[in-house]
C-alpha positions in Angstrom: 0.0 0.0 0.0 2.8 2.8 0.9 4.9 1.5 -2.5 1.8 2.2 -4.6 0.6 5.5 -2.8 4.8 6.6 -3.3 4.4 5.7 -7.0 1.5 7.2 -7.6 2.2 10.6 -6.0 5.7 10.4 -8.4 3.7 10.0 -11.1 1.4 13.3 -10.5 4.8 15.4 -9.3 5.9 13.8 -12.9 3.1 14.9 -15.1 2.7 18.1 -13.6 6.7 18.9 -13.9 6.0 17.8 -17.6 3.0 19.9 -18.2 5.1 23.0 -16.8 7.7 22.4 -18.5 5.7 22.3 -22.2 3.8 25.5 -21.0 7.2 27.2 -20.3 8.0 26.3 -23.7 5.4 27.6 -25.7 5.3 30.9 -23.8 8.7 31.4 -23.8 9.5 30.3 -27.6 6.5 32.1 -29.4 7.6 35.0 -31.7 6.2 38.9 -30.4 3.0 39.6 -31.9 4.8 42.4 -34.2 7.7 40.5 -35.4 8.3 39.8 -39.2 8.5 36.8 -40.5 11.8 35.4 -41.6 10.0 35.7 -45.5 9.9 39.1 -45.3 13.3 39.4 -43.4 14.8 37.1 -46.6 13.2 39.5 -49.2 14.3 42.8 -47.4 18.1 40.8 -47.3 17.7 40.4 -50.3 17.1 43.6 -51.5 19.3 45.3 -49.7 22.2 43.3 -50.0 21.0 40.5 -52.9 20.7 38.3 -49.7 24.5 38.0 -48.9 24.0 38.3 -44.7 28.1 38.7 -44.5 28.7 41.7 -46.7 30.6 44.8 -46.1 30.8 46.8 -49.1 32.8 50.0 -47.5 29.8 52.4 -47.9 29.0 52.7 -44.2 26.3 49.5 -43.7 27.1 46.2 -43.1 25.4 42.8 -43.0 22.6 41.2 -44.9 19.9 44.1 -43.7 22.9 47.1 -43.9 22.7 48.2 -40.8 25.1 51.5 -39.9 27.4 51.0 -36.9 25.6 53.3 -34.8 21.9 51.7 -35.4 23.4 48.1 -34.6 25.5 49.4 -31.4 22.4 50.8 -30.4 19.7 48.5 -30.9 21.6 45.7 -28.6 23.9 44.2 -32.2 27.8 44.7 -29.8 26.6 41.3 -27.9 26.5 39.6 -31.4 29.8 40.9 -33.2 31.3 44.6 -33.3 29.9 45.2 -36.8 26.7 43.5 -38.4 28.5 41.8 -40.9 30.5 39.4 -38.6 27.2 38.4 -37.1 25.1 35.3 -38.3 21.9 35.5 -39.8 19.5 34.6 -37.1 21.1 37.5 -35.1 20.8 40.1 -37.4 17.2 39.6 -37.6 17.1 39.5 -33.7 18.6 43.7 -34.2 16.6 43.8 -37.1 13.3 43.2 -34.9 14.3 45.6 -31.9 14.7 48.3 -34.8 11.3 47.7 -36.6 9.9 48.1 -33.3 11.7 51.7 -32.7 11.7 53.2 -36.1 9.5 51.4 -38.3 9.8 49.9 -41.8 11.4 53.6 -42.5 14.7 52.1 -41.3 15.1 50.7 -44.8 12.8 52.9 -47.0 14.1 52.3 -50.4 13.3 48.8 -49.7 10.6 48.9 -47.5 8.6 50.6 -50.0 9.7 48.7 -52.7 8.5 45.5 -51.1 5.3 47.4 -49.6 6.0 47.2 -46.4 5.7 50.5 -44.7 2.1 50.3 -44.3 2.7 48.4 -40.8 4.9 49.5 -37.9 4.4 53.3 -39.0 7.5 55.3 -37.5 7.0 57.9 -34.9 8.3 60.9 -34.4 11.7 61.6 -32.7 11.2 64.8 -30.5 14.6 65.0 -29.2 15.7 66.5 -25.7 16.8 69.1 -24.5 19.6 71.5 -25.3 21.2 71.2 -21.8 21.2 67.5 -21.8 24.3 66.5 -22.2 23.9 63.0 -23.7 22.0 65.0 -26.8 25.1 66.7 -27.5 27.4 63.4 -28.8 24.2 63.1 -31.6 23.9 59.7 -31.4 21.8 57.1 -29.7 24.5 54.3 -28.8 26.1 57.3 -26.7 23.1 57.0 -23.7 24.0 55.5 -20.8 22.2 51.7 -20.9 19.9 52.1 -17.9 18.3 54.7 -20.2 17.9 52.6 -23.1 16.9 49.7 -21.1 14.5 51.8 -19.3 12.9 53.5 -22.4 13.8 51.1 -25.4 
């Protein structure tokens, strides 16, 4: 009787560990509502670049979605690689995303409109700070201090 009660009480703690665990999954592997699809990531690529995610050209944008060194320093790209084009694929898309969610399909807006895409994810309008603030002075976004960007981007 107390063998069979044990087993069957390891077979609830069991299932239910199980159950969490498949919940955890799904909740914590499902894409953001607002994310692009990696079709429409492909096609921008390969506009942009004719799909080649490694290229640096020497005009000032790198990788497969030609991201600028400041956009990709600032949008969270330095924990890939230093410059978009020495980071894979999958993780350009990851900066990719964080930028469609700050500025919009107008991020790329030869492409963008090429490929009609601007109608979702419309981009809103930067108001700027203060002249006495001193981060506004350096011009650039990757110059805030990261509290600020993790607190407001």
């Amino acid at each position: 009787m107390y063998n069979a009660l044990r087993v069957a009480r390891r077979g609830v703690a069991l299932s239910l560990a199980l159950a969490g665990l498949v919940l955890g999954m799904l909740v914590f592997t499902s894409p953001p509502a607002n994310a692009a699809k990696d079709k429409t990531w492909e096609r921008l690529a390969k506009c942009e670049s004719g799909k080649r995610w490694r290229i640096n050209t020497g005009n000032g944008y790198h990788g497969g979605l030609q991201f600028s060194p400041s956009t990709w320093r600032a949008y969270g790209g330095k924990k890939y690689a230093s410059y978009a084009y020495k980071a894979k694929r999958r993780e350009q898309i990851a900066v990719a995303e964080k930028v469609l969610r700050g500025q919009g399909w107008g991020a790329w807006p030869g492409c963008s409109r090429k490929l009609g895409l601007s109608t979702k994810h419309k981009r809103e309008k930067w108001q700027g700070f203060a002249r006495s603030d001193r981060y506004a002075k350096k011009g650039a976004i990757g110059h805030f201090p990261r509290w600020w960007r993790k607190k407001f981007w």
